[in-house]
CHARMM internal coordinates of N, CA and C (Angstrom, degrees):
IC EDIT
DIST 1 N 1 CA 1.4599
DIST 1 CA 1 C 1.5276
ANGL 1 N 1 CA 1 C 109.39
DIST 1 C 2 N 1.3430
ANGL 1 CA 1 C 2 N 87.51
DIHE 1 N 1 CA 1 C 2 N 124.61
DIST 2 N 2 CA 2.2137
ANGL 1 C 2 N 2 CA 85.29
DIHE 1 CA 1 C 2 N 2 CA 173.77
DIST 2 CA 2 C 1.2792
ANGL 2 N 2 CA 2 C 113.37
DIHE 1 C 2 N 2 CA 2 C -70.15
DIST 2 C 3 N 1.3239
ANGL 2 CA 2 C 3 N 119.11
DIHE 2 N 2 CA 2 C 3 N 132.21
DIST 3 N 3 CA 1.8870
ANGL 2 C 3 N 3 CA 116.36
DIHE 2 CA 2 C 3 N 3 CA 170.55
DIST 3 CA 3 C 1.1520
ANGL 3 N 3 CA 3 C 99.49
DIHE 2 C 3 N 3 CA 3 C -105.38
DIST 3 C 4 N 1.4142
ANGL 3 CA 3 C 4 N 137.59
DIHE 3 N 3 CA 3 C 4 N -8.55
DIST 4 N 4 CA 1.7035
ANGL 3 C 4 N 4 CA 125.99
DIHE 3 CA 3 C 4 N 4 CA -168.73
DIST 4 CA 4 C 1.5854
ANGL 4 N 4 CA 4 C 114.60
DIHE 3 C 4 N 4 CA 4 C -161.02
DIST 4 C 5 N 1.4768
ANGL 4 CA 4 C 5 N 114.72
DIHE 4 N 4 CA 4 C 5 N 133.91
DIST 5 N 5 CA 1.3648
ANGL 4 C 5 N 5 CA 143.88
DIHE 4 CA 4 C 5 N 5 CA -163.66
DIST 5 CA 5 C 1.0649
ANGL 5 N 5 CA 5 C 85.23
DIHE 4 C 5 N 5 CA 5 C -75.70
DIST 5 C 6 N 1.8802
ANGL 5 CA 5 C 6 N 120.78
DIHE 5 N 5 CA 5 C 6 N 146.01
DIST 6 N 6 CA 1.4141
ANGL 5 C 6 N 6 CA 131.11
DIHE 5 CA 5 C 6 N 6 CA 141.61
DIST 6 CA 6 C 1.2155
ANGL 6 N 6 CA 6 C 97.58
DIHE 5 C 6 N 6 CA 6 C -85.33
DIST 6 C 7 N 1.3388
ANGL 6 CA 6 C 7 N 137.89
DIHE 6 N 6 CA 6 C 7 N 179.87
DIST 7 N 7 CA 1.2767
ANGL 6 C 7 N 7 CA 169.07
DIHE 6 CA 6 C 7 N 7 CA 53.03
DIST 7 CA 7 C 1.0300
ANGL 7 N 7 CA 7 C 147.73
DIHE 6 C 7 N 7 CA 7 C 3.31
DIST 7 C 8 N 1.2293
ANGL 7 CA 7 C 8 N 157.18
DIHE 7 N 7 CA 7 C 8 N 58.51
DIST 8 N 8 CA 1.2606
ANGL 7 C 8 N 8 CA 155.89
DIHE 7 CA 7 C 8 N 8 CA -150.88
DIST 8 CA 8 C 1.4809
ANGL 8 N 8 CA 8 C 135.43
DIHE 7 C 8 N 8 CA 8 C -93.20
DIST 8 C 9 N 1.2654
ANGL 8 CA 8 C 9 N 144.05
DIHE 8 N 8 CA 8 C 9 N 59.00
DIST 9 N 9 CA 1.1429
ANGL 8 C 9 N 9 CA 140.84
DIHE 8 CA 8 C 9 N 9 CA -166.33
DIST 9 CA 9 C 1.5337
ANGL 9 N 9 CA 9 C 111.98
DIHE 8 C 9 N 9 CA 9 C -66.12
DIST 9 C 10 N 1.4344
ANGL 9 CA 9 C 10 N 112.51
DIHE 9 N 9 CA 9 C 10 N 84.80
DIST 10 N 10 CA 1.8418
ANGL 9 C 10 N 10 CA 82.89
DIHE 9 CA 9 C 10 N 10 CA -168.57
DIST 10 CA 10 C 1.5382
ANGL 10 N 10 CA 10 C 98.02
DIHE 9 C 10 N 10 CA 10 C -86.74
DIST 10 C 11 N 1.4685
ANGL 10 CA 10 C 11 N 124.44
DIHE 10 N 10 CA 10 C 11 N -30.05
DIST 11 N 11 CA 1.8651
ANGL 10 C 11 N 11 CA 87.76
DIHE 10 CA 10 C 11 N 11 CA 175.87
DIST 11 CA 11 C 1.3562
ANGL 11 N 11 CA 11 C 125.59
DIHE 10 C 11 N 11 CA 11 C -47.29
DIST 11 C 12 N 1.3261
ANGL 11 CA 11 C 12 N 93.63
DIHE 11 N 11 CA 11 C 12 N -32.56
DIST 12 N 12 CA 2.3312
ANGL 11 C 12 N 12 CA 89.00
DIHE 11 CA 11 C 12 N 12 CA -171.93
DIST 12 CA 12 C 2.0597
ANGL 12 N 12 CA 12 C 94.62
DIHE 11 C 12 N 12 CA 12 C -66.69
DIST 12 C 13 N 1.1481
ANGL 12 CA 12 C 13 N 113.85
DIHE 12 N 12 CA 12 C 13 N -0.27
DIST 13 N 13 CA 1.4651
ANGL 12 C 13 N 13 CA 106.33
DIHE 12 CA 12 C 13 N 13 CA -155.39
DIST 13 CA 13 C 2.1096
ANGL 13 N 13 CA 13 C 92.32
DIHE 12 C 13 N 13 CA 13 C -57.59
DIST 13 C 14 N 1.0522
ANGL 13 CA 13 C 14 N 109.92
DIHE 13 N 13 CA 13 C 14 N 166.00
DIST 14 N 14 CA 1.8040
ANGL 13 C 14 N 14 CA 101.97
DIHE 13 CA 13 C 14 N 14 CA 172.60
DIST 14 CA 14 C 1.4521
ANGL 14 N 14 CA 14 C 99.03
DIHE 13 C 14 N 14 CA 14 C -139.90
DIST 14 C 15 N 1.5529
ANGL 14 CA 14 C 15 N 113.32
DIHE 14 N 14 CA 14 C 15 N 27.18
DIST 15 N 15 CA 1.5777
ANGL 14 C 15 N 15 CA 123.93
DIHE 14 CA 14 C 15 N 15 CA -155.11
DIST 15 CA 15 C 1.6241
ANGL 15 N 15 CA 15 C 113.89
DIHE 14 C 15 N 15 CA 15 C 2.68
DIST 15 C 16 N 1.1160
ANGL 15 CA 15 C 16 N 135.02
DIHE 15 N 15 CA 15 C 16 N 38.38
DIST 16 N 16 CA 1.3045
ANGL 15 C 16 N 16 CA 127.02
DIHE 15 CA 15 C 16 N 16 CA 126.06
DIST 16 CA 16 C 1.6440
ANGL 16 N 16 CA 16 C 133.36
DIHE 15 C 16 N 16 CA 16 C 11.33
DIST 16 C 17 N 1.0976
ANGL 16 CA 16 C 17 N 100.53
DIHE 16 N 16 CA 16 C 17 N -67.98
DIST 17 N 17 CA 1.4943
ANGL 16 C 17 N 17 CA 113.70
DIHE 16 CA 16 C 17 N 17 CA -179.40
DIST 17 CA 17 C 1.5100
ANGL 17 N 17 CA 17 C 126.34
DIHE 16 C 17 N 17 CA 17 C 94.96
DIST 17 C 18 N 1.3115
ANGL 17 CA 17 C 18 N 113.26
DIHE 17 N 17 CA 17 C 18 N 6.12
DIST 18 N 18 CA 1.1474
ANGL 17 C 18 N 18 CA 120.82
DIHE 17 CA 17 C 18 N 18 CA -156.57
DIST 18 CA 18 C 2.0230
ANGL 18 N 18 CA 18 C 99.90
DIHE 17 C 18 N 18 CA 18 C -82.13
DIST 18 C 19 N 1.2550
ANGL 18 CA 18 C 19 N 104.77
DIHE 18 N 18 CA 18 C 19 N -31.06
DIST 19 N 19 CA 1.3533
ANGL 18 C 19 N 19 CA 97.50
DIHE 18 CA 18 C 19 N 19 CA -178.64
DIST 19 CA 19 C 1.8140
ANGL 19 N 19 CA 19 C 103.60
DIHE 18 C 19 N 19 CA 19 C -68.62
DIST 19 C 20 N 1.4417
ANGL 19 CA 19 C 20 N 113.86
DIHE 19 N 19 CA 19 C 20 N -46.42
DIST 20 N 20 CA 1.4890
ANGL 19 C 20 N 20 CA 109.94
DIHE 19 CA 19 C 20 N 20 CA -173.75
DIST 20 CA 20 C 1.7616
ANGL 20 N 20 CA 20 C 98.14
DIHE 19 C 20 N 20 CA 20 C -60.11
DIST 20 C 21 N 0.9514
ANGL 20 CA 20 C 21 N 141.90
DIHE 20 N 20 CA 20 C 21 N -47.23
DIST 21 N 21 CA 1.6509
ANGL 20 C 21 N 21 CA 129.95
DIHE 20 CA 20 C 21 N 21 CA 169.36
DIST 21 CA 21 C 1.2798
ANGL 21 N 21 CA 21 C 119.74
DIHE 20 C 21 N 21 CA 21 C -45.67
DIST 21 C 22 N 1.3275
ANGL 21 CA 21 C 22 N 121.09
DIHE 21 N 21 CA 21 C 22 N -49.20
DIST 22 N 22 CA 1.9084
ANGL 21 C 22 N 22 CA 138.14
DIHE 21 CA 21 C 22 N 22 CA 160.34
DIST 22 CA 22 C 1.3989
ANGL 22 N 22 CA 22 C 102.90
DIHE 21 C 22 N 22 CA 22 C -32.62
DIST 22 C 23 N 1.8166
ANGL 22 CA 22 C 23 N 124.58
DIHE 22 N 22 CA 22 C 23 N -49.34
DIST 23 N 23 CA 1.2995
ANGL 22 C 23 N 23 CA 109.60
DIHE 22 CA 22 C 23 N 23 CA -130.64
DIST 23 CA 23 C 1.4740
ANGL 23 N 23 CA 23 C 82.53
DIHE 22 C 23 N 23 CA 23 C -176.73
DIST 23 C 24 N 1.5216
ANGL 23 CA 23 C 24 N 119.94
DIHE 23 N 23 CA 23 C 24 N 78.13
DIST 24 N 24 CA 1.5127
ANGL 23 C 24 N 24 CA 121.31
DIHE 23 CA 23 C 24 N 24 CA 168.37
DIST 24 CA 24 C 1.2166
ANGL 24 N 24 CA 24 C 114.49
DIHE 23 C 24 N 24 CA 24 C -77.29
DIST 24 C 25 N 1.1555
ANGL 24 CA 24 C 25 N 128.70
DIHE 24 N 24 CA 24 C 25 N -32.32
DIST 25 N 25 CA 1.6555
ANGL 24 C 25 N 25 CA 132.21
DIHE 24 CA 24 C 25 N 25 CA 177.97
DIST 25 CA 25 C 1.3219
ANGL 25 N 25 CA 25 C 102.78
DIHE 24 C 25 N 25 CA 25 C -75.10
DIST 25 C 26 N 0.9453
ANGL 25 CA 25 C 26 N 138.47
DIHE 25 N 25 CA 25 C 26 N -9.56
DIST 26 N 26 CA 1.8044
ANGL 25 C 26 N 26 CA 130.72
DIHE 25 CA 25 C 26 N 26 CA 160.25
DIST 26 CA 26 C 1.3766
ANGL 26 N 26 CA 26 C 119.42
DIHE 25 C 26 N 26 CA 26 C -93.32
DIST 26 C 27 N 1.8523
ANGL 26 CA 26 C 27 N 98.76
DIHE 26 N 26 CA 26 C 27 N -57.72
DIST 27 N 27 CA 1.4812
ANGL 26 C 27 N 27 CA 115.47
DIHE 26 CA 26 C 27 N 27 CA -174.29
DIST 27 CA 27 C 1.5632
ANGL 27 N 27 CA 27 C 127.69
DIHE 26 C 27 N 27 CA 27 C -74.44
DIST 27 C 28 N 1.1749
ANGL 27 CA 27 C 28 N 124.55
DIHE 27 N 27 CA 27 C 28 N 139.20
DIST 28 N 28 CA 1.3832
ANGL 27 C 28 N 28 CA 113.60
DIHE 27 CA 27 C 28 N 28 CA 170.04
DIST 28 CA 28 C 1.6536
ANGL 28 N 28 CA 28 C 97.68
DIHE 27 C 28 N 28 CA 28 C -153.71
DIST 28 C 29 N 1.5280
ANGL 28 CA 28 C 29 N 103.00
DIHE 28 N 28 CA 28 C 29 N 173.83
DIST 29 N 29 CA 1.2338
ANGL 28 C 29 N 29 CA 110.41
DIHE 28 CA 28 C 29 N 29 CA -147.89
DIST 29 CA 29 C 1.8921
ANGL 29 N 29 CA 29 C 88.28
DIHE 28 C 29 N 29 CA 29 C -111.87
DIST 29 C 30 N 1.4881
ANGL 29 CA 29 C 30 N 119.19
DIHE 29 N 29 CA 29 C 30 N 131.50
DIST 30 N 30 CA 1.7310
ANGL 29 C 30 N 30 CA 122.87
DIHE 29 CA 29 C 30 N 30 CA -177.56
DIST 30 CA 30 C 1.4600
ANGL 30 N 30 CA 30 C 102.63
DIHE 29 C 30 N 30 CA 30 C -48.72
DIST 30 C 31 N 1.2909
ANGL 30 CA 30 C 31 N 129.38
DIHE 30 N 30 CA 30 C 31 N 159.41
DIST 31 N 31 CA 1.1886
ANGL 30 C 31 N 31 CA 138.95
DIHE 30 CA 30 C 31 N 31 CA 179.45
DIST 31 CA 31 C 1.2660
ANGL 31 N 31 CA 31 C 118.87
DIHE 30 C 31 N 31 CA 31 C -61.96
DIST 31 C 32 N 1.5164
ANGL 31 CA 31 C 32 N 108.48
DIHE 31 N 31 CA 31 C 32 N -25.33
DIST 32 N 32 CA 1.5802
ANGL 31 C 32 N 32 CA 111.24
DIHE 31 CA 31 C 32 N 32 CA -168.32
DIST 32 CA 32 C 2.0796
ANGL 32 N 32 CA 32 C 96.85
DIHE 31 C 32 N 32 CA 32 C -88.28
DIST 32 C 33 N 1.1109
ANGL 32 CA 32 C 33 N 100.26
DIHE 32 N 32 CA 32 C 33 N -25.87
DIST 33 N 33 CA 1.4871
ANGL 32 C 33 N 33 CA 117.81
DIHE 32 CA 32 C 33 N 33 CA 153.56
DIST 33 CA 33 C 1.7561
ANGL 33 N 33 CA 33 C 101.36
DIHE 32 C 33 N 33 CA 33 C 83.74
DIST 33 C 34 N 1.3741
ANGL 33 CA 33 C 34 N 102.57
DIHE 33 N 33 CA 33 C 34 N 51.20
DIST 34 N 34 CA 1.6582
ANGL 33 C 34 N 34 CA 131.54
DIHE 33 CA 33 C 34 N 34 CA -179.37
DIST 34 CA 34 C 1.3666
ANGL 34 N 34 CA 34 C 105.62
DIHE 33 C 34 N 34 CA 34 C -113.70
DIST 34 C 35 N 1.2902
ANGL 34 CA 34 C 35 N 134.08
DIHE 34 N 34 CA 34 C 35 N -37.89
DIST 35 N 35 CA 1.5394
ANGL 34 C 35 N 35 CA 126.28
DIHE 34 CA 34 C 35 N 35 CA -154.86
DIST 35 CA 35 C 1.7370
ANGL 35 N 35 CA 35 C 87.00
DIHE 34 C 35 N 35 CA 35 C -166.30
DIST 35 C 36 N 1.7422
ANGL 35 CA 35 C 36 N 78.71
DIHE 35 N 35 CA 35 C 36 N 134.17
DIST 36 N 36 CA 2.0666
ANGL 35 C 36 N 36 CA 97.14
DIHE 35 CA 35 C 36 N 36 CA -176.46
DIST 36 CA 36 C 1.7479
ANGL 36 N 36 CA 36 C 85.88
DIHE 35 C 36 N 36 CA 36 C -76.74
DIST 36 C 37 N 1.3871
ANGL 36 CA 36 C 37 N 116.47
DIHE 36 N 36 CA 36 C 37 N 166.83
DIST 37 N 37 CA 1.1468
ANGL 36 C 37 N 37 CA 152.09
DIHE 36 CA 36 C 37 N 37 CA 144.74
DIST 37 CA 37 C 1.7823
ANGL 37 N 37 CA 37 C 129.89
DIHE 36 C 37 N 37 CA 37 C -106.82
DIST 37 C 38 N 1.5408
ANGL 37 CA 37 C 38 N 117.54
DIHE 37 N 37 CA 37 C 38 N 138.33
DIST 38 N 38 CA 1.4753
ANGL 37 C 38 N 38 CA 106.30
DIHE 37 CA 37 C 38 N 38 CA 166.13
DIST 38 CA 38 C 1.7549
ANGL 38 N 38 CA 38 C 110.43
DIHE 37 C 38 N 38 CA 38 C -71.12
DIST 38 C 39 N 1.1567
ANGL 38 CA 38 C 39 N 120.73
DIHE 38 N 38 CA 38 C 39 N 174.68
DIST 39 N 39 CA 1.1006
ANGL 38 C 39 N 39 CA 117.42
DIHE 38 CA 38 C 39 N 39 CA 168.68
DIST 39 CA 39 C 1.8610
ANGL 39 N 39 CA 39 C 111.71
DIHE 38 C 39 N 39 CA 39 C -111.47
DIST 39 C 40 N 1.3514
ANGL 39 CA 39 C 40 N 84.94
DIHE 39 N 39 CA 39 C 40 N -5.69
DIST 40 N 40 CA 1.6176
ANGL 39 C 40 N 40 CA 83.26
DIHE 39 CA 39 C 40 N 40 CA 165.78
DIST 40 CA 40 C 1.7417
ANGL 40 N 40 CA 40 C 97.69
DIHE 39 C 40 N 40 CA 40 C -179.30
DIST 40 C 41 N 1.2500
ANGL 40 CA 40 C 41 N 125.83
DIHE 40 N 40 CA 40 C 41 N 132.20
DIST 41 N 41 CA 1.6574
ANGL 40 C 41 N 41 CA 157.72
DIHE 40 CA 40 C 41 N 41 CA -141.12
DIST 41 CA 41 C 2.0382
ANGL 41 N 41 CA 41 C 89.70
DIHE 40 C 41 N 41 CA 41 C -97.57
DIST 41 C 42 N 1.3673
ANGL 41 CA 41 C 42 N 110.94
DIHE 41 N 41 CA 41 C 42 N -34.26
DIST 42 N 42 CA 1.4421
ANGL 41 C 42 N 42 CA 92.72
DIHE 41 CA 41 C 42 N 42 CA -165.53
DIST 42 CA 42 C 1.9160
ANGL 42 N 42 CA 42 C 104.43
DIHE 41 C 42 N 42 CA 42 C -113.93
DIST 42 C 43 N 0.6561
ANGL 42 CA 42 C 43 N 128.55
DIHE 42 N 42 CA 42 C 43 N 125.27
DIST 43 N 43 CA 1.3086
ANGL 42 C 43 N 43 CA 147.47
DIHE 42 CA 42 C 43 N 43 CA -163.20
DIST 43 CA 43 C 2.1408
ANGL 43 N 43 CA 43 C 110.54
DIHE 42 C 43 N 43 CA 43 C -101.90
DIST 43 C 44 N 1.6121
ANGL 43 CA 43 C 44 N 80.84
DIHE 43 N 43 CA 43 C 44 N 158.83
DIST 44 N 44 CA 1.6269
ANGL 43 C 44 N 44 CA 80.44
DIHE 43 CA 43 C 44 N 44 CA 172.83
DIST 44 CA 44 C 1.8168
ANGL 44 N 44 CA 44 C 97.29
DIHE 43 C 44 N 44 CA 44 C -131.17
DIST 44 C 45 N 1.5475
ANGL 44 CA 44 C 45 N 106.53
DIHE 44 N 44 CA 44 C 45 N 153.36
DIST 45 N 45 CA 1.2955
ANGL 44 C 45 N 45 CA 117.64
DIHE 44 CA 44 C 45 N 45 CA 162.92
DIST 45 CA 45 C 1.5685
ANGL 45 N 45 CA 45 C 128.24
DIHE 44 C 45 N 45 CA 45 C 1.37
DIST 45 C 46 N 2.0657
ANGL 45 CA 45 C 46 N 99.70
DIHE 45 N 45 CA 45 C 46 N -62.56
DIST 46 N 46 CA 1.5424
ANGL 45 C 46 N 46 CA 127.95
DIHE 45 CA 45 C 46 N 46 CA 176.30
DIST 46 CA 46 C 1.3827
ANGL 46 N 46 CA 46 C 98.40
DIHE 45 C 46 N 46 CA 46 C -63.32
DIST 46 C 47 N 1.2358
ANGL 46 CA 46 C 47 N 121.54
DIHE 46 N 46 CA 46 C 47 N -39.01
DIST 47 N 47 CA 1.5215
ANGL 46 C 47 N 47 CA 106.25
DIHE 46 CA 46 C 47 N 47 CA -156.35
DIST 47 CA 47 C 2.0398
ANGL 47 N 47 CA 47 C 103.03
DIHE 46 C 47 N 47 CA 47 C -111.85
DIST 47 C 48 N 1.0365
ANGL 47 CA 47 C 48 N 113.45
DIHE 47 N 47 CA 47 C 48 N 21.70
DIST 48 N 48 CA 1.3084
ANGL 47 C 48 N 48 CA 143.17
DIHE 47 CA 47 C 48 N 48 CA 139.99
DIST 48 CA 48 C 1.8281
ANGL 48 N 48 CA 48 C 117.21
DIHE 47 C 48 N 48 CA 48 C -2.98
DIST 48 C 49 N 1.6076
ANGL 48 CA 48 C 49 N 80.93
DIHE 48 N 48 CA 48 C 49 N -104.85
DIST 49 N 49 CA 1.4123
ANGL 48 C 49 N 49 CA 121.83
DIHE 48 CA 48 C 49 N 49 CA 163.53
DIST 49 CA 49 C 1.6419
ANGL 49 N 49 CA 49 C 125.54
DIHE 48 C 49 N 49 CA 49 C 1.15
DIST 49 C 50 N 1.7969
ANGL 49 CA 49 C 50 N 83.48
DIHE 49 N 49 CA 49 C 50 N -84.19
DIST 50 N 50 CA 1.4520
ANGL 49 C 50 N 50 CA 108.33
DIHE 49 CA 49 C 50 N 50 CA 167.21
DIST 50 CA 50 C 1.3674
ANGL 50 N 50 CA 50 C 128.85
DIHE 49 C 50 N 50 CA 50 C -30.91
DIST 50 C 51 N 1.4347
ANGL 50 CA 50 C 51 N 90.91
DIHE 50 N 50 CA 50 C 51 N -76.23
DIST 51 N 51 CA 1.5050
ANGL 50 C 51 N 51 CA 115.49
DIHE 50 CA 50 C 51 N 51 CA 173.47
DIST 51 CA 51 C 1.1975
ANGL 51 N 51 CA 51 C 142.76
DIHE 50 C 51 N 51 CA 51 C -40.74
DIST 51 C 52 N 1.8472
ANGL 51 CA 51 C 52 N 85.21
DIHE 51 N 51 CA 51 C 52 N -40.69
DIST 52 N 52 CA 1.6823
ANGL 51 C 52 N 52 CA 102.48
DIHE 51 CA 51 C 52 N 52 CA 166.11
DIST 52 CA 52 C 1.4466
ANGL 52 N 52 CA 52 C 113.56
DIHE 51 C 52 N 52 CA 52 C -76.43
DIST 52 C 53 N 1.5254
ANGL 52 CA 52 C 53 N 126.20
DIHE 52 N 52 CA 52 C 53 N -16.34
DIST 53 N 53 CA 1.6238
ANGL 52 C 53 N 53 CA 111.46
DIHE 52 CA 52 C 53 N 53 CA 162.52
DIST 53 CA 53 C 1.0684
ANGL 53 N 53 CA 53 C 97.57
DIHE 52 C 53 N 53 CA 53 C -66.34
DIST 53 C 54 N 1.3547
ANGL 53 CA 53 C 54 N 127.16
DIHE 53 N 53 CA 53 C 54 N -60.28
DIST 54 N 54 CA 1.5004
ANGL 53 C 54 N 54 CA 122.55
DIHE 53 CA 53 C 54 N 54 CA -174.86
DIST 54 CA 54 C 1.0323
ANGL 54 N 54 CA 54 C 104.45
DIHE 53 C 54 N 54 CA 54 C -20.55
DIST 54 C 55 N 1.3638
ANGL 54 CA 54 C 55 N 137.05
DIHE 54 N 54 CA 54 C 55 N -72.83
DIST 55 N 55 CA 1.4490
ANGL 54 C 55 N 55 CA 152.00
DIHE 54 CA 54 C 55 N 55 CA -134.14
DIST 55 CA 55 C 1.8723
ANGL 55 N 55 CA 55 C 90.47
DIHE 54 C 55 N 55 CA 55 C -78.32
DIST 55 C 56 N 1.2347
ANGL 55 CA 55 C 56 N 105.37
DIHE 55 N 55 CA 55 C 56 N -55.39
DIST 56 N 56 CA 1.7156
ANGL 55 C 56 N 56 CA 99.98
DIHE 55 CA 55 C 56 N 56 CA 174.92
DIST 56 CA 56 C 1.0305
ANGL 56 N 56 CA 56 C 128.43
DIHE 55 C 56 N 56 CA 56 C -45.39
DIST 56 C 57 N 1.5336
ANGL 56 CA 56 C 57 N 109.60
DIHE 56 N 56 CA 56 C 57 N -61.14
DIST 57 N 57 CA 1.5656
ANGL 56 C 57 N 57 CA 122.14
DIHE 56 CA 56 C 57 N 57 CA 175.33
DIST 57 CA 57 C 1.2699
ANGL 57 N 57 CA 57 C 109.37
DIHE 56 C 57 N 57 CA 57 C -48.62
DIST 57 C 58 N 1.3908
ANGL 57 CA 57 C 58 N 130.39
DIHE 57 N 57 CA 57 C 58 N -10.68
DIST 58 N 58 CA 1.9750
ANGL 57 C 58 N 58 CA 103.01
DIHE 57 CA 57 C 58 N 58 CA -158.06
DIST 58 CA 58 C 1.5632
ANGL 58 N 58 CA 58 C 82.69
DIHE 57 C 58 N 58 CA 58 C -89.30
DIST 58 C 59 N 1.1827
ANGL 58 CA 58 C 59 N 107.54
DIHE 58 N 58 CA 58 C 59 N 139.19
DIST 59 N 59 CA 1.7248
ANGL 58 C 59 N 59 CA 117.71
DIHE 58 CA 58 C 59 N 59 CA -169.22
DIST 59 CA 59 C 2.0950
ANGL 59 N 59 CA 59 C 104.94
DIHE 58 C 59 N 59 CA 59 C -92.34
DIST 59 C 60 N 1.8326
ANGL 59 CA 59 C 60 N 105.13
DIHE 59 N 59 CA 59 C 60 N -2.54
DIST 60 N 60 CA 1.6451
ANGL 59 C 60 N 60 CA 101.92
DIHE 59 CA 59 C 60 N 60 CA 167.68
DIST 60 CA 60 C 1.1777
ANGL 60 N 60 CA 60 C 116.55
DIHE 59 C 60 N 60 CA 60 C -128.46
DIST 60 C 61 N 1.8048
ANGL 60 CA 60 C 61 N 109.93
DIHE 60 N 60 CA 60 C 61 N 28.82
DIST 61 N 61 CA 1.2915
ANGL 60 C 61 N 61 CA 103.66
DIHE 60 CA 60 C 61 N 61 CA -178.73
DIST 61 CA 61 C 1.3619
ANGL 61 N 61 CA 61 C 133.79
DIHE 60 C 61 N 61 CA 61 C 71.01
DIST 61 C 62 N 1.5671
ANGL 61 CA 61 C 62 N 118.15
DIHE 61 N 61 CA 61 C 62 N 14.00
DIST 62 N 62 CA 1.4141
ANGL 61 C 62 N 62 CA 110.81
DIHE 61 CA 61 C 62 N 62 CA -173.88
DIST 62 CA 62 C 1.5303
ANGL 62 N 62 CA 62 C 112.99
DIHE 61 C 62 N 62 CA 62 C -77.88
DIST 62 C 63 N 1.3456
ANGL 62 CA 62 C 63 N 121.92
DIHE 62 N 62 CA 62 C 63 N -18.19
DIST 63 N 63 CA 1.1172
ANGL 62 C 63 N 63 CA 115.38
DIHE 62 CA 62 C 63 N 63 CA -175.98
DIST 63 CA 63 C 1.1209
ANGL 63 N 63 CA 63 C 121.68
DIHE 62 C 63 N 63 CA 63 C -92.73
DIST 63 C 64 N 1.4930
ANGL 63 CA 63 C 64 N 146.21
DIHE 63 N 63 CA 63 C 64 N 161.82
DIST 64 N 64 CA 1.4381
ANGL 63 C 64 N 64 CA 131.63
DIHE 63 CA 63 C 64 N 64 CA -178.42
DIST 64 CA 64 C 1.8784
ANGL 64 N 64 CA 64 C 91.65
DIHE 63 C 64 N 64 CA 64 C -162.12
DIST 64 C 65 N 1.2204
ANGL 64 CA 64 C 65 N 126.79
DIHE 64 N 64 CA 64 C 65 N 133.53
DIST 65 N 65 CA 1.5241
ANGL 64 C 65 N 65 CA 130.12
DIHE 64 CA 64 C 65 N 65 CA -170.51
DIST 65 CA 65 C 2.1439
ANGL 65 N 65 CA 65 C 73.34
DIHE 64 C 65 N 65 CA 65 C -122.00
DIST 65 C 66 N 1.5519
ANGL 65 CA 65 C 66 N 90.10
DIHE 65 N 65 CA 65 C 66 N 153.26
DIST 66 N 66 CA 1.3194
ANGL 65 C 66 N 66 CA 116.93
DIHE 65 CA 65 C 66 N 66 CA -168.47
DIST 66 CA 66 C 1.5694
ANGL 66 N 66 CA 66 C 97.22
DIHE 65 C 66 N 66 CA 66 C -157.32
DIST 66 C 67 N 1.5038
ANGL 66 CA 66 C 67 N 115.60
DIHE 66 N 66 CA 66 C 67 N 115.92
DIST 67 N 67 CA 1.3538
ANGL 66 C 67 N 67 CA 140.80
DIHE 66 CA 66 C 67 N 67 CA 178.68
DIST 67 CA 67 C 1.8750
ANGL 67 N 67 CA 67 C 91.78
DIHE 66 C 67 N 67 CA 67 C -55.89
DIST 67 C 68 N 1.0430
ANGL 67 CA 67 C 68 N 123.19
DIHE 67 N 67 CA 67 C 68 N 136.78
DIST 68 N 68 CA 1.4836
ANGL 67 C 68 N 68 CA 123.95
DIHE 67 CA 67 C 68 N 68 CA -174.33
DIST 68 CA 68 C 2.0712
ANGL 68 N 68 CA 68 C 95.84
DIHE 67 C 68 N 68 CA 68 C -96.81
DIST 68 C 69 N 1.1720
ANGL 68 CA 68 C 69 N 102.45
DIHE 68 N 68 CA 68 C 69 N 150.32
DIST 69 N 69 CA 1.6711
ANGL 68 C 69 N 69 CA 92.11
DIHE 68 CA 68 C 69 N 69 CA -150.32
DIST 69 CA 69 C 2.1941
ANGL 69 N 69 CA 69 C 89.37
DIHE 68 C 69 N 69 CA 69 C -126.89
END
COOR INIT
IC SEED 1 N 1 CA 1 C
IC BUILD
């Protein structure tokens, strides 16, 4: 069961990479290899964690996780 929304800003994205280092089992980097992608927007409890470094590390804010209500 998902408990929590990703967020995705990919224009602010600056593909960096810092979330796919945070959080390889979520994060990965677009093919053209400019801007990370989630590999999936709805999350569980366990997979939390990760994400939320993710969510720290992105140094422009594109990401934002939101408890699903």
């Amino acid at each position: 069961m998902a408990d929590y929304k990703i967020i995705f800003n990919r224009d602010d994205c600056i593909g960096c990479g810092a979330c796919v280092s945070a959080c390889p089992d979520n994060w990965e980097m677009e093919d053209a290899g400019d801007k990370a992608k989630p590999k999936k927007v709805e999350i569980s409890d366990k997979e939390y964690a990760c994400n939320k470094e993710a969510e720290d590390a992105c140094p422009v804010d594109a990401i934002i996780i939101e408890e699903k209500k």
